[in-house]
C-alpha positions in Angstrom: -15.7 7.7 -2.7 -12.3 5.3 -3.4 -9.2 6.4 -4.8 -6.6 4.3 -6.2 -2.9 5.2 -4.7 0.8 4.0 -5.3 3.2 3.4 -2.7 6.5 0.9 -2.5 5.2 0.2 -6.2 2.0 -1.5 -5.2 -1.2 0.0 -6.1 -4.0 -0.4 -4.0 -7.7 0.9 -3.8 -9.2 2.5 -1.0 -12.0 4.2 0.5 -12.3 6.2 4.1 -12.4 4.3 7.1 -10.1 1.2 5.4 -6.9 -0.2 7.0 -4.5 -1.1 4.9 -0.7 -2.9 5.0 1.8 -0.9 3.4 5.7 -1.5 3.0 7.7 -0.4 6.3 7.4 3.5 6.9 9.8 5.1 9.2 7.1 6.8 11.3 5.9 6.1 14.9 2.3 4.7 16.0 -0.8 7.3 15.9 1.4 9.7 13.4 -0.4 11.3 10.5 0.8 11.8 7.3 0.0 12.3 3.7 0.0 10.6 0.7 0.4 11.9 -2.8 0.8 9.5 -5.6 -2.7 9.4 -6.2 -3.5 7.9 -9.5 -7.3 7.6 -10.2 -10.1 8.7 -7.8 -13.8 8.6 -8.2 -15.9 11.1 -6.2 -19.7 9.7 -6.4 -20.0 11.0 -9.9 -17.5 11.2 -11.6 -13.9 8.9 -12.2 -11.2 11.2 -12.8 -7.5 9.4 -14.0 -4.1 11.5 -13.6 -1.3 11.4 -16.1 0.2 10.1 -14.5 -0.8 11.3 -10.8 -3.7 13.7 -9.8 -2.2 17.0 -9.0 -3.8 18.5 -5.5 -5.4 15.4 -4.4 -4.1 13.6 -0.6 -4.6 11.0 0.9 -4.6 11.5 4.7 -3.4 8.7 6.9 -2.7 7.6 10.5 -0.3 5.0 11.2 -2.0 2.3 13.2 1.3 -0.2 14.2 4.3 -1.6 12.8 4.4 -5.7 12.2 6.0 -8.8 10.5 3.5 -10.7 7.9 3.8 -14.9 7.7 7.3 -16.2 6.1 6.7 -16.7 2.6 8.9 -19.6 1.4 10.6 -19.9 -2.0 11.4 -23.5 -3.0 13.0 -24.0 -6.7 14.1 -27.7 -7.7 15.4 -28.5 -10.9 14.1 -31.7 -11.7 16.7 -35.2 -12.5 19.7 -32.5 -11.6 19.4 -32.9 -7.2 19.3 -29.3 -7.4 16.9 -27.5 -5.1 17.1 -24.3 -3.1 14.3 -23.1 -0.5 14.7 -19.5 0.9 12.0 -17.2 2.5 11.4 -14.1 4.3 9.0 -12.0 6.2 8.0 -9.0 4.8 7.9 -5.8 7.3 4.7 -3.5 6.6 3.0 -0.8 8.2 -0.7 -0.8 9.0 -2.1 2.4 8.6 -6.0 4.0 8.4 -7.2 6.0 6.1 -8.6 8.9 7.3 -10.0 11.0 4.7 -9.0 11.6 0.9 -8.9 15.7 -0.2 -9.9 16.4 -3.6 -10.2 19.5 -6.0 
């Protein structure tokens, strides 16, 4: 069983038992919450899509920790002009497991 969900505007696909990075939640370590925006999810036999969400389907979750992923550097030159700009960041997520995904 996987199910395809949307959150921060990223999609991802996930089954039970996965750990998964997900855009800074405001929510302390080994807190449970669910998730709604479910957009496909297949059940063994069947793939059902929602138009555009599922309507009674969650996605339970515990949040595992809070981190900082590696600085992702942007570098732009413009070449015979001695123009260049380099910037980066470090993008704050939230690890969280996926506990069990409710269908109906």
């Amino acid at each position: 069983m996987y199910a395809i969900f949307k959150n921060g505007g990223k999609q991802y696909k996930v089954s039970e038992g996965d750990i998964v990075l997900l855009d800074r939640l405001k929510l302390e370590p080994k807190s449970k919450i669910e998730l709604g925006e479910i957009l496909a999810l297949h059940d063994g036999k069947e793939l059902r899509f929602g138009t555009p969400i599922l309507l009674g389907a969650k996605i339970e979750v515990e949040v595992i920790n809070h981190g900082r992923a590696k600085k992702v550097v942007t570098f732009k030159k413009r070449r015979r002009k001695d123009s260049k700009t380099k910037r980066g960041f470090r993008r704050d997520f939230t690890r969280v497991r996926i506990l069990k995904i409710n269908h109906q």
